[in-house]
C-alpha positions as CSV (number, residue, x, y, z in Angstrom):
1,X,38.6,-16.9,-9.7
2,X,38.0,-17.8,-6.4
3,X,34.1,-18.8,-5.2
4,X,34.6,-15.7,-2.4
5,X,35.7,-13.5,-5.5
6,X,32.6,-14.5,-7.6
7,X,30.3,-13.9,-5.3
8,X,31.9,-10.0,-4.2
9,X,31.7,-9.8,-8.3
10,X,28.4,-10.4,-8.2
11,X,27.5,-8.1,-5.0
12,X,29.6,-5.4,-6.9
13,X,27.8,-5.6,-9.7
14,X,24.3,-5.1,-8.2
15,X,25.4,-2.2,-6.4
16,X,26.9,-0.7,-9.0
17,X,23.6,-1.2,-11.1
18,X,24.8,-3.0,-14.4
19,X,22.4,-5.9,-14.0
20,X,19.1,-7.7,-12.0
21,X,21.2,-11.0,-10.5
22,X,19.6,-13.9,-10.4
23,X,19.5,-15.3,-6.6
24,X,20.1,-19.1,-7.7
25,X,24.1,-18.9,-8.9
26,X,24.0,-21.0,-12.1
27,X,26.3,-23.7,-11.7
28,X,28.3,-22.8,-14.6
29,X,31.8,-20.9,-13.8
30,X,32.3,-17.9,-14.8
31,X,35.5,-16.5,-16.6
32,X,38.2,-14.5,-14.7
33,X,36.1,-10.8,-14.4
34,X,32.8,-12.2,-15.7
35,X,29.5,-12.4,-14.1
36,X,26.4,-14.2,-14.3
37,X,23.3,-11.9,-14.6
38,X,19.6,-12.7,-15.2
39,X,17.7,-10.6,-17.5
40,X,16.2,-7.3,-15.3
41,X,13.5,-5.2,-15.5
42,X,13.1,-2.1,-17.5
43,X,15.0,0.1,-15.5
44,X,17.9,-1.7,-13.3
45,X,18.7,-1.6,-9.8
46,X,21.1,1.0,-8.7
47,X,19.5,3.2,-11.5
48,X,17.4,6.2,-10.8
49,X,14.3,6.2,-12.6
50,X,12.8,9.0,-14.3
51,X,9.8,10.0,-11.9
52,X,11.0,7.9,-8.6
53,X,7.6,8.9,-6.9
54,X,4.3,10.0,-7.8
55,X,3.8,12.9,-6.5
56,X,1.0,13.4,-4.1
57,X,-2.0,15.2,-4.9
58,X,-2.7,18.8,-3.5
59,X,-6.4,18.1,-2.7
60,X,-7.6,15.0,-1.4
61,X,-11.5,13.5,0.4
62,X,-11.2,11.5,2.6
63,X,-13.0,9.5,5.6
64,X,-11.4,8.7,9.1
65,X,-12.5,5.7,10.7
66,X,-12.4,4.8,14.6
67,X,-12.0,0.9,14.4
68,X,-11.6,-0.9,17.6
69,X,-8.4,-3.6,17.8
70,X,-6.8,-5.8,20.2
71,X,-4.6,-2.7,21.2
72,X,-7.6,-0.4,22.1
73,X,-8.6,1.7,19.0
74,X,-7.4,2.9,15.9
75,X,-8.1,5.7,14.2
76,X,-7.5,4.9,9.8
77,X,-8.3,7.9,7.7
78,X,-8.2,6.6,3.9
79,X,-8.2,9.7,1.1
80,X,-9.4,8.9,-2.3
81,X,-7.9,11.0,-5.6
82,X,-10.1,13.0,-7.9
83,X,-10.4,9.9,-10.1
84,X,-12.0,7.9,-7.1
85,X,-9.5,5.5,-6.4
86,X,-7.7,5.4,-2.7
87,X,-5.0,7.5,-2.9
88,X,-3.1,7.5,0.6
89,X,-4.2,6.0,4.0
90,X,-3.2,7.3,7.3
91,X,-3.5,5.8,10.5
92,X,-3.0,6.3,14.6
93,X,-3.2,4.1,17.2
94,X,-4.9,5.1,20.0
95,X,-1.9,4.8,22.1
96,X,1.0,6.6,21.6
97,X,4.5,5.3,20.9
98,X,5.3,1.5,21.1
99,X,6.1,-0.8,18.5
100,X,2.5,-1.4,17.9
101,X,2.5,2.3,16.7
102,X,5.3,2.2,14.4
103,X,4.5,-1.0,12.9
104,X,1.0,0.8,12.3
105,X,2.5,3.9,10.6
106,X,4.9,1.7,8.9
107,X,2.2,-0.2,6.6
108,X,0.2,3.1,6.2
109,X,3.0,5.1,4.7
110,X,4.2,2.0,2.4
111,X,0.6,1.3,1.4
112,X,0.4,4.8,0.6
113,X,3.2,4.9,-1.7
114,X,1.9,1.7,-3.2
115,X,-0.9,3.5,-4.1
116,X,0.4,6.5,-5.5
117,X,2.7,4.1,-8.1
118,X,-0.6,2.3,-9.2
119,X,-1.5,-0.7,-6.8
120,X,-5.2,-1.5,-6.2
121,X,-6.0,-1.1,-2.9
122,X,-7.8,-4.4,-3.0
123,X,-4.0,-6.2,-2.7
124,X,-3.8,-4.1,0.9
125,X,-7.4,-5.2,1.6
126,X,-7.0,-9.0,0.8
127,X,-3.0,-9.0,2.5
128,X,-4.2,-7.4,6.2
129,X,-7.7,-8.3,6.7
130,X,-7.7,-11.8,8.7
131,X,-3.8,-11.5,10.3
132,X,-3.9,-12.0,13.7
133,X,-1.8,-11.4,16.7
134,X,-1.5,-12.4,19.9
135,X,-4.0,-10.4,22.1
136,X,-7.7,-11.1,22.6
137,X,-9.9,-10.1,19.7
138,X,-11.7,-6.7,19.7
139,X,-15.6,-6.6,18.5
140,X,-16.9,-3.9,15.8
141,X,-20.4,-4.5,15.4
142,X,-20.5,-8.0,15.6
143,X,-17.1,-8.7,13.5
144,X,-14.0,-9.7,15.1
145,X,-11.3,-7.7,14.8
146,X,-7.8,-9.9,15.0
147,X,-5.3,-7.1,14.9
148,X,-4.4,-3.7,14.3
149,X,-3.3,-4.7,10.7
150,X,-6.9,-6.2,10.8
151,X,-8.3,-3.0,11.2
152,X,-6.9,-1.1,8.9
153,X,-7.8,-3.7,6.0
154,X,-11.5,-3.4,7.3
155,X,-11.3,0.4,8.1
156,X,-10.4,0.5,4.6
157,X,-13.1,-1.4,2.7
158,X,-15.4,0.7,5.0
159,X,-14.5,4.2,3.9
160,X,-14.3,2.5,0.1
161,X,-18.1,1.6,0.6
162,X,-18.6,5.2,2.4
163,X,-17.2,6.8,-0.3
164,X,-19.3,4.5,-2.8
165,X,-22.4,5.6,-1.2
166,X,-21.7,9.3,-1.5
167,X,-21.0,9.1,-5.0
168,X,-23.7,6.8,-5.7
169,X,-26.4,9.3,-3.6
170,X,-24.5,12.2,-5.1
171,X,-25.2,11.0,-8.8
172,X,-28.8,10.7,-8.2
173,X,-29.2,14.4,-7.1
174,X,-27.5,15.6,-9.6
175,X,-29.6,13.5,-12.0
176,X,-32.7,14.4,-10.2
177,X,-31.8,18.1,-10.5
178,X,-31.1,17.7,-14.0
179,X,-34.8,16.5,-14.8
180,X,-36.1,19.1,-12.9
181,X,-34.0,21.8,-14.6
182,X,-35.3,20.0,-18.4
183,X,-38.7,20.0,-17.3
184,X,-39.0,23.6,-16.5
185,X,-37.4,24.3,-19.7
């Protein structure tokens, strides 16, 4: 078996789903019609899994953010589940169009369906915050703001701490109005 045929083997066989390939080719040979796979995960490629995609919640709070960026201004809106946890993010650059724009859009809508399979948001947070790109820096109350992506990692932690806050304050009044209702019992 030819090295050409091995390798269209090998491209067959991922396509085809029967196994994870390994991307270093072992230097073993294979026998005529055989091919070298690596061990996969739990359910292989070309394989549809059960539930592909979370599906998104009905009812969703949420905060939008205006964060200012090298490209003018942003506008981030982050939702958070019933559980607390961010469950999608949303964004919109203040211009329309452009590759800016998609590029924008692009990481929301992944990030979102990182979220909804399980990632924590901190991974988005730590990955975006600090990239920077090649116009001047934009200012948000005395932090620099490197690039769109930028913004969106520190729009993000904002509404996280927003939505802290609110919980935090809305815990209180409910414990407040608790002792007041036990008291004049």
């Amino acid at each position: 078996m030819s090295k050409s045929t091995r390798c269209q083997a090998r491209v067959d066989e991922y396509w085809q789903g029967c196994g994870f390939l390994s991307p270093v080719q072992n230097d073993k040979r294979c026998k005529a019609g055989e091919v070298q796979t690596a061990p996969g995960p739990s359910h292989q490629l070309g394989q549809k899994k059960e539930n592909a995609m979370t599906s998104r919640s009905k009812k969703m709070v949420g905060y939008t953010i205006e964060m200012p960026c090298p490209c003018g201004h942003i506008y981030v809106t982050v939702n958070f589940k019933e559980n607390g946890g961010v469950g999608e993010i949303l964004s919109k650059l203040g211009k329309s169009g452009g590759c800016a724009s998609a590029i924008v859009n692009g990481l929301a809508r992944v990030a979102s369906y990182a979220l909804r399979e399980g990632m924590d948001v901190q991974y988005l947070e730590k990955a975006v915050i600090g990239i920077s790109c090649h116009r001047n820096p934009a200012w948000d109350n005395g932090e620099m703001v490197t690039s769109c992506l930028d913004a969106i990692g520190r729009a993000v932690r904002e509404a996280k701490s927003l939505h802290e806050e609110y919980h935090v304050q809305t815990h209180e009044v409910g414990q407040a109005a608790n002792l007041l209702a036990s008291s004049a019992a």
